[in-house]
C-alpha positions as a printed NumPy array, in Angstrom:
array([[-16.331, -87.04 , 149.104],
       [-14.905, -85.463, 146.004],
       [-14.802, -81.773, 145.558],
       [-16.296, -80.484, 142.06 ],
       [-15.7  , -77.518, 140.604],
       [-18.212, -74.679, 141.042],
       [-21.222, -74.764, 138.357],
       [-19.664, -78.605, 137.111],
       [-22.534, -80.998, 136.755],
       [-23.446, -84.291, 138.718],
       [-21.664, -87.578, 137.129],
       [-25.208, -88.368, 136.964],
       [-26.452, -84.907, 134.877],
       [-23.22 , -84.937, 132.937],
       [-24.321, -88.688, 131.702],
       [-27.857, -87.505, 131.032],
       [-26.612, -85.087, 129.231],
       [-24.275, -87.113, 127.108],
       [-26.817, -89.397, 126.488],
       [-29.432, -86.852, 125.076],
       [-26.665, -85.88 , 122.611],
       [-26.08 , -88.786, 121.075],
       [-29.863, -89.203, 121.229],
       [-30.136, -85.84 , 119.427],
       [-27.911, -86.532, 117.101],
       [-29.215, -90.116, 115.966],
       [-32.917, -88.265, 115.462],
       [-31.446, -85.281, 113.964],
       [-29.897, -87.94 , 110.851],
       [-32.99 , -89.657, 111.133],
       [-35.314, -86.164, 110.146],
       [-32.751, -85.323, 107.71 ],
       [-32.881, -88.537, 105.928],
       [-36.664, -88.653, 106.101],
       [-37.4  , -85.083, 105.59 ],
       [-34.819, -84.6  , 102.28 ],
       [-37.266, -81.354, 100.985],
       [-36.412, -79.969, 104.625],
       [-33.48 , -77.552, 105.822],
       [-32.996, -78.562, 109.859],
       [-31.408, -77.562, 112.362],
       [-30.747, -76.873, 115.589],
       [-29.979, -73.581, 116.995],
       [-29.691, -71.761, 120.838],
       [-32.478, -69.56 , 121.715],
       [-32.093, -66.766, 124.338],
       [-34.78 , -67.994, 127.023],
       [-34.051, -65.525, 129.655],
       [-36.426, -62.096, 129.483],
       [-34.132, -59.288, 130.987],
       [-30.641, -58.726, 129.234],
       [-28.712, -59.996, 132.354],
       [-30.581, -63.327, 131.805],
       [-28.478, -65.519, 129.626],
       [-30.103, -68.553, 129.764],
       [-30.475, -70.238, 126.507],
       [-31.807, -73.615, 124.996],
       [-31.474, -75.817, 122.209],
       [-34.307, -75.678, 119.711],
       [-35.042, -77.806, 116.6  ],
       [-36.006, -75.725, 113.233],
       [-37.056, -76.654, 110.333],
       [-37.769, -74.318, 106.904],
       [-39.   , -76.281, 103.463],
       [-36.431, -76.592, 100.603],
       [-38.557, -75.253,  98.233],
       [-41.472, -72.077,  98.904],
       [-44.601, -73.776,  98.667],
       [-47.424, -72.555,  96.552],
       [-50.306, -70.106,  97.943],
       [-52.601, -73.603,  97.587],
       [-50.341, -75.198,  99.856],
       [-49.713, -72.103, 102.405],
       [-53.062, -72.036, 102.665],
       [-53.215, -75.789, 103.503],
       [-51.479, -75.061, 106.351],
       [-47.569, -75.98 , 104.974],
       [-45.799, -73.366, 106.838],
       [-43.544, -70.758, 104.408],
       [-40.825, -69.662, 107.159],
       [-38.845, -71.456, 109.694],
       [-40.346, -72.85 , 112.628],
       [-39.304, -74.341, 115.716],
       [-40.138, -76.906, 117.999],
       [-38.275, -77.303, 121.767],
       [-37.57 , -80.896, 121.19 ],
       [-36.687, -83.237, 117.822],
       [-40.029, -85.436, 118.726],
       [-41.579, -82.568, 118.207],
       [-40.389, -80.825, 115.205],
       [-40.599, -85.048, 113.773],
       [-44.444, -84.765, 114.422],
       [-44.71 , -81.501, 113.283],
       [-42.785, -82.418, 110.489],
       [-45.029, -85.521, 109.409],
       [-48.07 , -83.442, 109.674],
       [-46.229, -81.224, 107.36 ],
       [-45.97 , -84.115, 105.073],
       [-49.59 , -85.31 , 105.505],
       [-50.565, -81.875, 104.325],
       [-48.612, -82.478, 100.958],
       [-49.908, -85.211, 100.445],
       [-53.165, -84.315, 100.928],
       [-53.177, -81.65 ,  98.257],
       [-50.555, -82.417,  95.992],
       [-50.977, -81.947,  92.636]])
């Protein structure tokens, strides 16, 4: 048996996690090239409560290019950033972002 270093993940975790980046980063170009009128990102969060806590994840945001209208806010197209813990679900909040414009535009 092989010794690994304090706090090192599993072979098995570190290929999970390898594999969810490249996953990540596939769906991340895939939002950006299907979302153009939308900033994204993804950013850490602190997830831990107390200061001591440093915990942190990765969570997908998303802001509009351009401040929608008062007719549109009220629609329900969001006027800040928001964030969803995973890119399937900032895509499907995303595309009911997009139904909503194209419910009411113009």
């Amino acid at each position: 048996m092989h010794d690994m270093p304090l706090g090192a993940p599993a072979p098995c975790e570190a290929l999970t996690l390898s594999a969810r980046l490249e996953r990540d980063e596939g769906l991340l170009a895939l939002i950006l090239n299907m979302f153009p009128g939308w900033k994204v990102e993804l950013r850490t969060v602190k997830v831990g409560r107390v200061r001591e806590d440093r915990r942190a994840e990765v969570w997908w945001w998303a802001k509009r290019r351009e401040a929608p209208t008062k007719a549109l806010r009220m629609a329900g197209v969001m006027p800040y950033w928001f964030a969803r813990p995973t890119g399937d679900d900032l895509l499907t909040a995303l595309t009911n972002q997009l139904k909503i414009l194209h419910d009411h535009r113009g």
